[in-house]
N, C-alpha and C positions, 0 to 999 in steps of 0.2 A: 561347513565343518572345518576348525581348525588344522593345523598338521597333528596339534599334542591331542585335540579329540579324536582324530582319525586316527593317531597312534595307539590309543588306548584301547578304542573298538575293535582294532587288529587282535591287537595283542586278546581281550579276548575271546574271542574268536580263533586265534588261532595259535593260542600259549605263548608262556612268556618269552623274552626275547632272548637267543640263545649269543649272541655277536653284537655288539656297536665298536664302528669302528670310522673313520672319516678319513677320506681322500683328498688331493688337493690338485688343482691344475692352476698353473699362470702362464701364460702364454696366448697367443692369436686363437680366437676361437671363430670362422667362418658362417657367416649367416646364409653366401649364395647358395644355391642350391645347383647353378648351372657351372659356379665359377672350376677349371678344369683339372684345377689344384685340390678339387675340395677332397678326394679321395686319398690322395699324398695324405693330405693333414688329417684327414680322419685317424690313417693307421698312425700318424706321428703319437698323433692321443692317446688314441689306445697301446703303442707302445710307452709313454708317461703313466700310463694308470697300471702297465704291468710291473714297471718296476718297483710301485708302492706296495702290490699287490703280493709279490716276491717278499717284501721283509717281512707282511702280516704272515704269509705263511711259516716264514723261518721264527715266529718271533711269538706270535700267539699262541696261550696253551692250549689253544682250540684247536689249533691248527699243528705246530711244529713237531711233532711227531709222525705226523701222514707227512711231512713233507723229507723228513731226515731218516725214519727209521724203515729200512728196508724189510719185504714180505716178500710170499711166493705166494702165487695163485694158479689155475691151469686156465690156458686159454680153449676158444672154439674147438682145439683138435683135439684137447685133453694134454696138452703141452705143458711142462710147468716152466713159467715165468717169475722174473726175480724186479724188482722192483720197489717202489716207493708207492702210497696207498695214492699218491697225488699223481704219481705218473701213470699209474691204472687207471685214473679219474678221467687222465688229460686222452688216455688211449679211448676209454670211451667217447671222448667227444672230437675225434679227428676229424678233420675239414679241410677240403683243399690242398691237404698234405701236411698240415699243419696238426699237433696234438696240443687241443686248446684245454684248461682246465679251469671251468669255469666255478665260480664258489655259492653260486646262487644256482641251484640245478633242481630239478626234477626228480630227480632220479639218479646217484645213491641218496643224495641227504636230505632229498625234501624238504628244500627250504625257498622261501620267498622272501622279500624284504619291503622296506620304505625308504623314503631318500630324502631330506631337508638338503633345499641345495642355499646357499647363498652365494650370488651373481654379481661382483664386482667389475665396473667398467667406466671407461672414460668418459662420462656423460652425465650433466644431470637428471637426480632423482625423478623416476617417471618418464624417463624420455627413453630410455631402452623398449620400452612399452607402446610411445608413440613410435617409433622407427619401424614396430611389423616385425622385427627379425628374430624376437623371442623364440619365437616357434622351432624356427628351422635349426637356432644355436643350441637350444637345449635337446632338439631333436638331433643331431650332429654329438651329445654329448651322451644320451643313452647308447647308438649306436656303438661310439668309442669303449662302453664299457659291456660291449653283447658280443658274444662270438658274431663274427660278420658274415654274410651271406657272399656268394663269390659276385653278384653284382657291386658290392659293398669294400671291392679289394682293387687297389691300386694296378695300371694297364700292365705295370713292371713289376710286380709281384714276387717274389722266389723267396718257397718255402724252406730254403738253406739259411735261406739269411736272416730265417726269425727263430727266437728262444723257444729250447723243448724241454719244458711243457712254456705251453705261451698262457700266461695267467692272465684273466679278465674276470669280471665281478658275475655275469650271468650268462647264463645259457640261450635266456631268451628274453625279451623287455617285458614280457606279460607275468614274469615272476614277480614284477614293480606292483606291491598292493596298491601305494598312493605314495605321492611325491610334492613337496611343497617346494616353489621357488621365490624367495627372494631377492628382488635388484634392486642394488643402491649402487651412488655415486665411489669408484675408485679415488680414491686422495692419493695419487702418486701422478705428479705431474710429467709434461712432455710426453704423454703415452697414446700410440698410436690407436685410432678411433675402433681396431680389431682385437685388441688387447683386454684379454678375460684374467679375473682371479676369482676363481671358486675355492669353494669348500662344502663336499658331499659328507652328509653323516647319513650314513649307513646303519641300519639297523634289522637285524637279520631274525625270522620266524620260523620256526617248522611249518608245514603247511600240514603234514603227514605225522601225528606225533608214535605213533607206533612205529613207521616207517625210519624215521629222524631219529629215535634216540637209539636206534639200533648202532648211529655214526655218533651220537651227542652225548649219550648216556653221562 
């Protein structure tokens, strides 16, 4: 099955698409799995996809008002708290000391997504493919875009030193309906043999539509 046929069978199945929207990364994208850097580089990533992920919320009309306009709600104690609907999002998903706010969640907005990636790199067509290291790179690239697990966080870590709320695309990878990836030959010469240029499109589902348009309406 195609991507645009598995897109379509989503869709319905699970209503129309509420978000398309595309990310981009250029830079060193790590294949080792052992090499001791690869958790450094991990959060590098996923801090690169939080700052895209920062304008879609200041900037989509899906989004930019849970991000700007201020609410109260009572917490656990019956407390009222003042905040933004997206720092309440990010309070629900804390980790590690960190309040992550992820836009692909479960739970408030039931939503799931698909991902068409296109995979640029310094090799010829098909040879990304012979090298073996698909796997692990695009598996390195979900990771980047899923709240991390604390095995999944760098030795030197310190939750002072990252953005609150820390924006990443999902809560979990199994929110990914289906994912199609594309690799072809990068045209931009002199470029080190770890050097990725993507582009993720994104396109975002309810999973829950009763649940979902409660946030989507």
């Amino acid at each position: 099955m195609s991507y645009y046929e598995a897109r379509e069978y989503a869709e319905r199945e699970l209503g129309d698409p509420i978000m398309d929207f595309r990310l981009t990364y250029q830079g060193k994208l790590l294949s080792d799995r052992d090499d001791p850097k690869r958790l450094i580089h991990k959060h590098d990533v996923r801090r690169a996809f939080h700052t895209q992920l920062k304008e879609l919320w200041h900037t989509h009309p899906a989004l930019k008002f849970r991000a700007l306009n201020p609410v109260g709600w009572l917490d656990a104690e019956g407390k009222t708290v003042t905040g933004t609907r997206l720092t309440n999002l990010a309070r629900m998903f804390s980790r590690h000391g960190v309040n992550w706010a992820p836009l692909i969640n479960p739970d408030p907005f039931a939503t799931v997504c698909s991902l068409n990636v296109l995979f640029l790199r310094p090799e010829p067509k098909g040879g990304i493919v012979q090298t073996g290291d698909l796997d692990n790179r695009i598996k390195l690239l979900f990771d980047a875009l899923t709240i991390p697990r604390a095995n999944e966080l760098p030795s030197d870590f310190d939750p002072k030193q990252e953005p609150d709320p820390f924006l990443c695309l999902l809560s979990d990878d199994s929110l990914i309906t289906h994912f199609t990836v594309t690799a072809d030959r990068l045209l931009v010469p002199n470029q080190d043999v770890n050097t990725a240029h993507l582009v993720i499109e994104v396109r975002t589902m309810l999973s829950d539509p009763h649940k979902g348009y409660l946030e989507f309406a």
